[in-house]
C-alpha positions in Angstrom: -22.8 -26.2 -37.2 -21.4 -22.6 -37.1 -20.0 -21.5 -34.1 -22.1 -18.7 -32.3 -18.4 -17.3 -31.3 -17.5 -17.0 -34.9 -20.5 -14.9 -35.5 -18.6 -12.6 -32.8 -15.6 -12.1 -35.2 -13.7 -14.7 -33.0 -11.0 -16.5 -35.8 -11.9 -20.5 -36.7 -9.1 -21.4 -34.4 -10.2 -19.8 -31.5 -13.9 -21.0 -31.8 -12.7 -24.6 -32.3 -10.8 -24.0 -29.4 -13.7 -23.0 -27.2 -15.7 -26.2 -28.5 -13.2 -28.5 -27.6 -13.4 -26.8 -23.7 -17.2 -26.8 -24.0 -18.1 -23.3 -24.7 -21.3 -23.6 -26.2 -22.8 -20.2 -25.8 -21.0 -16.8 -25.3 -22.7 -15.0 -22.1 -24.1 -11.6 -22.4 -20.8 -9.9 -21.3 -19.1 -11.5 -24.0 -22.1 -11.1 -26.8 -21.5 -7.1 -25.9 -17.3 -7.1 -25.7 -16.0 -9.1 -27.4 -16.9 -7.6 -31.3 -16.2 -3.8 -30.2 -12.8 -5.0 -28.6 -12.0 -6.8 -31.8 -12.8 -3.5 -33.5 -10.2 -1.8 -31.8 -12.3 0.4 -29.7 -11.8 1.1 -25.7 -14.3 -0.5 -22.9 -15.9 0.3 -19.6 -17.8 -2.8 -18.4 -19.6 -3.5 -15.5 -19.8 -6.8 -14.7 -19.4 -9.1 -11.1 -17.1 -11.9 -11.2 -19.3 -15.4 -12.6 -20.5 -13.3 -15.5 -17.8 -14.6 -18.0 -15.5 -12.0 -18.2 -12.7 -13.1 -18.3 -13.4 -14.8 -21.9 -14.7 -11.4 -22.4 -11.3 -9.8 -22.6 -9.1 -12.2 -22.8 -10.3 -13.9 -26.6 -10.2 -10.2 -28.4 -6.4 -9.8 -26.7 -5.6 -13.8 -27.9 -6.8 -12.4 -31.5 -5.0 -9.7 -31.9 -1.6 -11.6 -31.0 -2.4 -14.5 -33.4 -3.1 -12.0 -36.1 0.3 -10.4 -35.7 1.5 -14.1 -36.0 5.1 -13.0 -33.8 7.2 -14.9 -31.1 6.8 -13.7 -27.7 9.1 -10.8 -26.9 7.9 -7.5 -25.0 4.4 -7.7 -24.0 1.4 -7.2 -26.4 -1.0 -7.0 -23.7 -1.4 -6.0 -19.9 -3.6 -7.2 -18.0 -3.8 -6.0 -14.2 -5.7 -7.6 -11.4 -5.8 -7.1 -7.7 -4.6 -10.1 -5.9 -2.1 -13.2 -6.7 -5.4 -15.9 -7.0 -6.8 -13.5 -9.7 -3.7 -13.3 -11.8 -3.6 -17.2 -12.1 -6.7 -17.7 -12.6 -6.7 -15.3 -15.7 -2.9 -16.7 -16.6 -4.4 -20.2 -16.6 -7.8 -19.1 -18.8 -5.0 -17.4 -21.2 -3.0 -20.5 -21.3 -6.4 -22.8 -21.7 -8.0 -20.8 -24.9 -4.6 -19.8 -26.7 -1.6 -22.0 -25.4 -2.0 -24.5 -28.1 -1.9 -21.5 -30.3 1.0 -20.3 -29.2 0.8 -17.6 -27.2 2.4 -17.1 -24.2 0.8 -15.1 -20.9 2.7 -15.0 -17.2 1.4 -14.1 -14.0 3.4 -11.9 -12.4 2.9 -11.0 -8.2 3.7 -10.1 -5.0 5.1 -13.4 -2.8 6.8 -14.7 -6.2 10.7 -14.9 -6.6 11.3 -11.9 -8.3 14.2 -13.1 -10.2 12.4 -15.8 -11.5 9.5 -13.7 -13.1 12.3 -11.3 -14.4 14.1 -14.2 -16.3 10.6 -15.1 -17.9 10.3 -11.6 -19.0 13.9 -11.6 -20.6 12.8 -14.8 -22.8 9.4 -13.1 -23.9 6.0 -13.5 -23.5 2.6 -12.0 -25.1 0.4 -11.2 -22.1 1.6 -10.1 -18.7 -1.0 -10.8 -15.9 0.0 -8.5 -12.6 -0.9 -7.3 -9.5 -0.1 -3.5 -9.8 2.3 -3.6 -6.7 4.9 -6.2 -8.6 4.2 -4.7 -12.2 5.7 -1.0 -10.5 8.4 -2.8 -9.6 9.4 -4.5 -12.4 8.7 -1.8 -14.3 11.1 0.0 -12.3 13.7 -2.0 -12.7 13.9 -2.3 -16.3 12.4 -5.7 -16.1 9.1 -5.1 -17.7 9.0 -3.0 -21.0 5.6 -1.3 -22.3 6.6 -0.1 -25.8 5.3 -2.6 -27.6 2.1 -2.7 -25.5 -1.2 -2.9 -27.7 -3.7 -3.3 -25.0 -4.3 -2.9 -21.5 -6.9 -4.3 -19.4 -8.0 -3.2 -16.0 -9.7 -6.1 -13.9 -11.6 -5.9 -10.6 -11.0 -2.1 -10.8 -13.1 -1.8 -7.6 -10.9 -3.9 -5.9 -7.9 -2.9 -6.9 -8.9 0.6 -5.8 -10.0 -0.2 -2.0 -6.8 -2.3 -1.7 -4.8 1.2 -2.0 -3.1 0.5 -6.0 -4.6 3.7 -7.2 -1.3 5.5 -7.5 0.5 2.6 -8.3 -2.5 2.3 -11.4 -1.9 5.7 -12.4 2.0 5.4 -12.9 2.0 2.1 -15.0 -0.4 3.8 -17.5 1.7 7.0 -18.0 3.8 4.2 -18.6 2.0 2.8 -21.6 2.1 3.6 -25.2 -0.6 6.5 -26.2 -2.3 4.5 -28.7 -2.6 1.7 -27.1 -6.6 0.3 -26.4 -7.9 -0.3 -23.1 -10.6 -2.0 -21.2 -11.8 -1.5 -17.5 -14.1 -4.3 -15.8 -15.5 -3.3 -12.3 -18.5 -4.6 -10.4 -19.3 -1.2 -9.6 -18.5 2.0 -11.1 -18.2 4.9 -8.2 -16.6 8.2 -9.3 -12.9 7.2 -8.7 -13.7 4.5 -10.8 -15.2 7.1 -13.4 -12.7 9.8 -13.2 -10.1 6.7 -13.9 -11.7 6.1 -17.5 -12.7 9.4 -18.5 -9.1 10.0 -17.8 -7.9 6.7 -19.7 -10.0 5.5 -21.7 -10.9 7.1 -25.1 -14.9 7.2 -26.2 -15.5 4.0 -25.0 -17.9 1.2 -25.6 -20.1 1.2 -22.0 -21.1 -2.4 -21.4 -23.6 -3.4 -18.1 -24.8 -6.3 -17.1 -26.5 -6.7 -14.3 -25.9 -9.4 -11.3 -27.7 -12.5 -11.8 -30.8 -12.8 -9.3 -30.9 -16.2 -7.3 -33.9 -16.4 -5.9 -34.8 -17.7 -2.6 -35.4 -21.6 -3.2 -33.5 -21.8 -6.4 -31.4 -25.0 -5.3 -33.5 -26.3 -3.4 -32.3 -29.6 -4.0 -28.9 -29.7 -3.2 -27.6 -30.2 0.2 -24.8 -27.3 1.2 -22.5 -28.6 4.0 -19.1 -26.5 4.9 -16.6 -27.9 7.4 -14.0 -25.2 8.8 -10.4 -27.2 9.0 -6.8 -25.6 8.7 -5.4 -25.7 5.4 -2.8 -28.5 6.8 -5.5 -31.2 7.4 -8.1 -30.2 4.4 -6.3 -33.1 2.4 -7.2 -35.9 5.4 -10.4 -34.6 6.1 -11.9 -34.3 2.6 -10.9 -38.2 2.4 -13.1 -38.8 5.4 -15.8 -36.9 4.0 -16.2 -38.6 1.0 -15.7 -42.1 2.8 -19.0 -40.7 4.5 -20.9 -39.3 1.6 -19.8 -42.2 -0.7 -20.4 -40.3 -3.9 -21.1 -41.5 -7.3 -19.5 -38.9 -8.8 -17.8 -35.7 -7.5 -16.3 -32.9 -8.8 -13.6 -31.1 -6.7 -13.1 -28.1 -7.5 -8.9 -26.5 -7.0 -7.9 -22.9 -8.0 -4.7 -23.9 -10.2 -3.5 -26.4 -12.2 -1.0 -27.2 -9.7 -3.2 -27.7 -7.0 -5.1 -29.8 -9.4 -2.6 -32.7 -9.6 -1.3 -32.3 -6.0 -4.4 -32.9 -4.9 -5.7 -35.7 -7.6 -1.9 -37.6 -6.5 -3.1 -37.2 -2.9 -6.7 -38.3 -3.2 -5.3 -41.4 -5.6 -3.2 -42.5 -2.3 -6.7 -42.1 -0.6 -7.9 -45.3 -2.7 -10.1 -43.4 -4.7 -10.6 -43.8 -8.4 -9.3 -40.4 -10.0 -8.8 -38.4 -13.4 -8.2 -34.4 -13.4 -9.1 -31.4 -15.8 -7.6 -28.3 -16.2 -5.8 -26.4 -19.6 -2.8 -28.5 -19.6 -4.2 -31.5 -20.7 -4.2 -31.9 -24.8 -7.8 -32.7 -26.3 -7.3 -36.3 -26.9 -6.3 -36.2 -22.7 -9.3 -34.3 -22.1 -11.2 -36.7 -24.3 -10.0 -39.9 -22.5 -10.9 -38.4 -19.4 -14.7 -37.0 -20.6 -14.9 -41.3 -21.9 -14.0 -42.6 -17.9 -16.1 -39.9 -16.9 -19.3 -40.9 -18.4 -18.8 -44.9 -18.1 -18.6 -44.1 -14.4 -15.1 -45.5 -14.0 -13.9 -42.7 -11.6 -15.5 -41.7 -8.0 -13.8 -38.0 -8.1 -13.0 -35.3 -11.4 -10.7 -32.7 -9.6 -10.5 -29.7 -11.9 -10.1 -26.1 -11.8 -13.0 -23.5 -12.8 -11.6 -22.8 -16.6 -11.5 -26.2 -17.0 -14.9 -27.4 -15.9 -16.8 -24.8 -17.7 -19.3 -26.6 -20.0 -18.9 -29.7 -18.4 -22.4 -31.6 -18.0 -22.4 -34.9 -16.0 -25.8 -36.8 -15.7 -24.7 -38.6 -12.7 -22.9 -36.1 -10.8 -23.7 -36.6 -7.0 -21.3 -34.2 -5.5 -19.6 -30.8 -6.0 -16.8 -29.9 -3.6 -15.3 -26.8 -2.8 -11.3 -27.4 -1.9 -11.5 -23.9 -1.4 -14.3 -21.0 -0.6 -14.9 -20.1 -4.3 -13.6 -15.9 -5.3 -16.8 -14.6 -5.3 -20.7 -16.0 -4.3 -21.5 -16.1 -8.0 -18.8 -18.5 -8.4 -19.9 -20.9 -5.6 -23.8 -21.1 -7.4 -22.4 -22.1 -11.1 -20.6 -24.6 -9.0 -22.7 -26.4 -6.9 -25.6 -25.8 -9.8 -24.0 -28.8 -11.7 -25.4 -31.3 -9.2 -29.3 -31.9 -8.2 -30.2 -32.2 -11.3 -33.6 -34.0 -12.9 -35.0 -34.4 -9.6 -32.2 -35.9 -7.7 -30.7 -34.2 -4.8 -27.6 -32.8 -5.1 -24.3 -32.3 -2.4 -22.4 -29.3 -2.3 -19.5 -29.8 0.0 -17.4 -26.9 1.0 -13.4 -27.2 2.9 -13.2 -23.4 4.8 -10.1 -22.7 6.4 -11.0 -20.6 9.7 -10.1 -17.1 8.1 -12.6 -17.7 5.6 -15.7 -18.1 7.5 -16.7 -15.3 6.9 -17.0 -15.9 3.1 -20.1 -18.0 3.9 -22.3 -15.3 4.7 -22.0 -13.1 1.8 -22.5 -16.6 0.0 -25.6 -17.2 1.9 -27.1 -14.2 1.5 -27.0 -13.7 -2.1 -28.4 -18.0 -2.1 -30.9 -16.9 1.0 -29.8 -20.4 1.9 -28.5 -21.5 4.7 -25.1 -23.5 4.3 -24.8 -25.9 7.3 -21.8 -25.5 9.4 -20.5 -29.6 10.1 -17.8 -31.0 12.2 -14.9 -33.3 10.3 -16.0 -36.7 10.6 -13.7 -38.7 13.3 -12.1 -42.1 11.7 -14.8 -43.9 14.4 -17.6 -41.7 12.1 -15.8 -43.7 9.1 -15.6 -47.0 10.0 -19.4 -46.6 10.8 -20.1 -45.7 7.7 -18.1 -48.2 5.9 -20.2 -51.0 7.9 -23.2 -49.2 7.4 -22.2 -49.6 3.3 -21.2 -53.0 3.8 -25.0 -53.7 5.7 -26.5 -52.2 2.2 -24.7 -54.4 0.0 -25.4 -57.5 2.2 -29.3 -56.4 2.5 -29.8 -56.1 -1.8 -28.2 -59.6 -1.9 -30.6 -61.1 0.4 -33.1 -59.3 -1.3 -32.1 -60.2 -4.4 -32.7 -64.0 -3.2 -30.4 -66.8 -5.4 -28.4 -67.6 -2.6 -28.9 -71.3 -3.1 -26.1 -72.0 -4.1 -24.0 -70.6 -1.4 -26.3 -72.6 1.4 -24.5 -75.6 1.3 -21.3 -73.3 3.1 -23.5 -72.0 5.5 -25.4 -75.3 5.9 -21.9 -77.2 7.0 -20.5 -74.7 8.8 -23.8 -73.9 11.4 -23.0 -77.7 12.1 -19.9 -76.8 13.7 -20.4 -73.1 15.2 -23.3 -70.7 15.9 -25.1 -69.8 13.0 -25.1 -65.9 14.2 -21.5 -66.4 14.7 -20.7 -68.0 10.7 -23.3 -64.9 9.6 -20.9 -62.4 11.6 -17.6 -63.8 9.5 -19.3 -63.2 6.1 -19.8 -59.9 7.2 -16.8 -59.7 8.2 -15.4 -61.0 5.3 -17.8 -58.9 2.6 -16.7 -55.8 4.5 -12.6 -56.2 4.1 -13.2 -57.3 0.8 -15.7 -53.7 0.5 -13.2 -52.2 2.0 -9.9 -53.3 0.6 -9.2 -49.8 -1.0 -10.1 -47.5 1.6 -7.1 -46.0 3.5 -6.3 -46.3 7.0 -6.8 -42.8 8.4 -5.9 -42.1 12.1 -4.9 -39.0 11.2 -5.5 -36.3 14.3 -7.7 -33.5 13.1 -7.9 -30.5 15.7 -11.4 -29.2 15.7 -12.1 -25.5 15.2 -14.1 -23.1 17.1 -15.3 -20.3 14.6 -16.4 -18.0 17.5 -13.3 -18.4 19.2 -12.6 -14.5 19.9 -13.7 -13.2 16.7 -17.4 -11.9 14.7 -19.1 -15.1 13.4 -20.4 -13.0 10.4 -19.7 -9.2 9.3 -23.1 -7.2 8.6 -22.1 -6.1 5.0 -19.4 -6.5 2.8 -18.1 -8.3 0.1 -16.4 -11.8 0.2 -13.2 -12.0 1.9 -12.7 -8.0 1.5 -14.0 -5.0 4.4 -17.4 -2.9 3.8 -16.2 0.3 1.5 -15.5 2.8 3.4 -13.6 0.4 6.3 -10.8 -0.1 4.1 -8.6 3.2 4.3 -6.1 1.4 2.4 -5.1 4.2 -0.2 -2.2 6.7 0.1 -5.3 9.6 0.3 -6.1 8.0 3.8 -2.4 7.6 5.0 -1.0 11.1 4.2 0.7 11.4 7.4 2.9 8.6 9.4 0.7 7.4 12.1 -2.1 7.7 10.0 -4.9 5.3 11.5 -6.9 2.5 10.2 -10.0 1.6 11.7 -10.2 -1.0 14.3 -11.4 -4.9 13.4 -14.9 -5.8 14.7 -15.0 -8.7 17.0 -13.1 -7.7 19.9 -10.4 -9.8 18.3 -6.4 -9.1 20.1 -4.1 -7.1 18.2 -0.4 -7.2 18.2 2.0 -4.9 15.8 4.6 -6.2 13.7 7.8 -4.3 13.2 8.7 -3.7 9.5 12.2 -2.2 8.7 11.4 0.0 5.7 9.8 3.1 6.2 9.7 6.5 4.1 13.2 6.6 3.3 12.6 3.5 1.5 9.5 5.0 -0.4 6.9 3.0 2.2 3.3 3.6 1.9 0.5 1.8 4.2 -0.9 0.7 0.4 2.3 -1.6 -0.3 1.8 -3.0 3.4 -2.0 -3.9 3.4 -1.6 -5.2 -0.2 1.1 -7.2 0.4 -0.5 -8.5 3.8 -4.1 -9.0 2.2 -2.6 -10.1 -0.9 -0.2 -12.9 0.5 -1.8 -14.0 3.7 -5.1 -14.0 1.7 -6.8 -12.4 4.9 -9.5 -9.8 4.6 -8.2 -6.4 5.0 -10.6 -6.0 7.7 -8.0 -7.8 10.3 -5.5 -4.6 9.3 -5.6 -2.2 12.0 -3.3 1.5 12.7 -0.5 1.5 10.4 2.6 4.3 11.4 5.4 5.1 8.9 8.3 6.4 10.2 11.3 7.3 8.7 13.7 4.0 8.6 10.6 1.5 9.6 6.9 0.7 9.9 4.2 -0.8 13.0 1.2 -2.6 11.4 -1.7 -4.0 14.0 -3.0 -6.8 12.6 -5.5 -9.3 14.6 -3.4 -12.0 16.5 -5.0 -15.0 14.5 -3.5 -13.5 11.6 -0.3 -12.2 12.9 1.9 -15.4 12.0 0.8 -15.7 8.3 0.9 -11.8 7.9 4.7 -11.9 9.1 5.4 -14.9 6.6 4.0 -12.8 3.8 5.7 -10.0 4.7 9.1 -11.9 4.8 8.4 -13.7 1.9 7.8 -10.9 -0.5 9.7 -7.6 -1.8 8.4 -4.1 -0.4 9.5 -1.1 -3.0 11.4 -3.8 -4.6 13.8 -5.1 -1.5 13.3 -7.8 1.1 13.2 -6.3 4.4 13.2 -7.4 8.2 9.6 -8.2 9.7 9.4 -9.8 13.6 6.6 -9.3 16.5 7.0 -5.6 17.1 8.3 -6.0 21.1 7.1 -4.0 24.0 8.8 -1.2 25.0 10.3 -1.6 28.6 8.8 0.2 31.3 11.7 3.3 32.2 10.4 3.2 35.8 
């Protein structure tokens, strides 16, 4: 049967492609991009994250380099994002449709050794993913080269715009080739966002499509549990929530490929039965995983979202989030997979305490309430295990035929109590159960979400501040001292000394990107940046202090490494 992506001009290749990672359907944002973007002709698209977007763009840029059949030198295509999790994702979707083709795409960002990325450059590659802050850089350094660019794509423009990369935008397209085409993606399209394509973009195709409604009820059937551990213990405590659930069949959801097989090797020295997805696999691995899948061989699929897309399971119990998904949308194709044909489904959902608040926006686009659990204790475990090992023990007897086995019980109730021979077959049925479990004493510090902070923010998107709370760009930092506006919640600040400052070309944009970016913290904890001259104070909220100082350190700032420490008090002159 034809492909309904041919019928989009997609090339044979590329459509078999899709097929073989279970793209069945193109969504409306790709019906309406992809043929004018294979025509050559610029974009504006409105579109939220969930929608499919990222096929949208990234098939008509795969095209174009196939057709021009080259090796990878300087880049074909730019593709900017706003944060480090968005240009993998998009790296890993690039790599997943054309990487058997070929074609080469790198991820480029803030936190990365810069070095490293430059020596990636030098050997060539076809599509450049970047956060705007790192591409400047390179491109300042001679590192990245735009004269053989053919398209650019702007993703998340919104976002990129409240995080303070407006001026950073502007310069990398002076940057680029006059002819080349261009497509901007934003979930909404204010006038900034406006004046940037009608300055930009050249008659272009306008492309909306509207968020998809979720109505109240919609999942009815699927249990949604979160549990809020730090990042160090998620690995321990997922293992004791799935010894407690006990599922069928889960899928686990990762955000790379790397954290796909970390975390498959970790779960496999869990005892659990596991196989992975995600677009390194070849099709004939892919295949041999699909065949375990579906003769129920395996208790947990660990795969990242490109991966999974198209994937339909029958017996799928369980969907777990290793992390809170980008965007809401994200979180209801998700746990949709599960509770299907009248079963209940489980969502399960890992939040690390500085994502909390990514569980209301979820909930209020679901209009569902997502329970908020406590890690099970390895007491809770060995409960449940028993409990298990009671089932099994109560469809035997049920079962009857245990005739056979009487003449055992018969001689040893000669000898000892008869409750006391039924407890050693338990005994025994539950080691045998058990064999494969691990033994987890592992101490799991419990975690107070209201602990000093706002349990939920009244608007905003997830994991960013309300528009208009963010101040972020260089228009709202003019002069040093400029202030931010306070984080809600009462929460303590503290200020962390930065030794670059407007000598060094410093803007409060480079320091709440980098912050936001790296710590993956809402840019909501930022408080009063001041510039000086040879250095920089930033508030930040104290919970956030040490992993804002570690970004900080571990990333370049106007292309150097600088000093960052705990800004200390100045001593009282009296």
């Amino acid at each position: 049967m034809k492909s309904p992506f041919i019928d989009l001009g997609l090339s044979p290749e590329l459509a078999q492609v899709l097929a073989g990672l279970g793209y069945e359907e193109p969504t409306p944002i790709q019906s309406q991009s992809i043929p004018p973007l294979l025509a050559g002709r610029d974009l504006l698209g409105q579109a939220a994250t969930g929608t499919g977007k990222t096929a949208a763009f990234a098939l008509p840029l795969l095209q174009r380099v196939l057709a021009a059949r080259r090796k990878p030198a300087q880049p074909a295509a730019l593709v900017l994002v706003p944060t480090r999790e968005l240009a993998i994702q998009v790296a890993e979707a690039l790599h997943s449709y054309g990487g058997k083709l070929g074609t080469v795409a790198l991820p480029i960002y803030g936190g990365a050794e810069f070095g490293r990325q430059a020596q990636a450059l030098k050997r060539g590659v076809h599509v450049v993913v970047a956060t705007p802050g790192r591409a400047l850089d390179h491109l300042r350094r001679g590192t990245l080269q735009l004269q053989s660019l053919g398209s650019v794509v702007l993703d998340e423009a919104d976002e990129m715009l409240d995080m303070g990369f407006a001026e950073d935008i502007e310069l990398i397209l002076e940057a680029t080739p006059a002819g080349r085409q261009m497509a901007l993606f934003s979930a909404t399209l204010p006038p900034r966002i406006a004046a940037i394509a009608d300055r930009h973009l050249r008659e272009p195709e306008r492309v909306l499509i509207g968020r998809e409604k979720t109505e109240k009820g919609t999942l009815p059937r699927v249990r949604q549990t979160a549990y809020v551990v730090q990042r160090a213990h998620k690995v321990a405590a997922l293992g004791r929530v799935l010894d407690l659930e006990a599922p069928a069949l889960a899928l686990v959801f990762a955000r790379t490929r790397t954290e796909v097989d970390e975390l498959a090797e970790k779960l496999r020295g869990r005892g659990f039965q596991v196989e992975l997805l995600h677009g390194g696999l070849s099709q004939d691995q892919r295949d041999r995983v699909m065949k375990r899948v579906r003769a129920g061989q395996i208790d947990l699929l660990v795969a990242t979202d490109v991966a999974a897309r198209g994937l339909d399971v029958e017996h799928l119990s369980h969907v777990v989030n290793f992390d809170v998904p980008a965007s809401p949308e994200s979180y209801v194709h998700r746990i949709g997979r599960t509770g299907r044909a009248g079963r209940e489904g489980v969502a399960i959902t890992l939040v690390e305490p500085r994502e909390h608040r990514l569980l209301r926006n979820i909930e209020q686009l679901t209009r569902q309430k997502i329970d908020v659990a406590t890690v099970p204790t390895p007491m809770d475990v060995r409960a449940r295990r028993l409990d298990m090992t009671r089932g099994a023990l109560r469809s035997l007897l049920e079962e009857g035929e245990l005739d056979s086995y009487r003449v055992v019980t018969d001689a040893l109730a000669s000898e000892f109590d008869p409750l006391d021979v039924a407890a050693a077959a338990v005994k025994l049925a539950h080691q045998t159960l058990q064999a494969d479990a691990a033994h987890d004493e592992e101490h799991i510090p419990p975690v107070d979400l209201r602990a000093g902070r706002e349990p939920w923010p009244k608007s905003g998107r997830a994991g960013t501040a309300p528009r208009g709370e963010r101040g972020a760009g260089p228009a709202a930092h003019k002069a040093a001292g400029a202030k931010r506006r306070a984080p809600a919640g009462g929460a303590a600040m503290v200020r962390i000394f930065v030794g670059a400052g407007r000598s060094a070309g410093l803007r409060p944009a480079d320091l709440v990107g980098a912050i936001a970016n790296e710590a993956r913290v809402s840019a909501r904890e930022i408080g009063a940046i001041e510039i000086e001259e040879r250095f920089a104070l930033v508030e930040v909220s104290d919970q956030i202090a040490e992993d804002a100082i570690r970004a900080l350190r571990a990333t370049s700032l106007r292309g150097q490494r600088v000093t960052v420490r705990r800004d200390q008090p100045r001593r009282s002159t009296k």
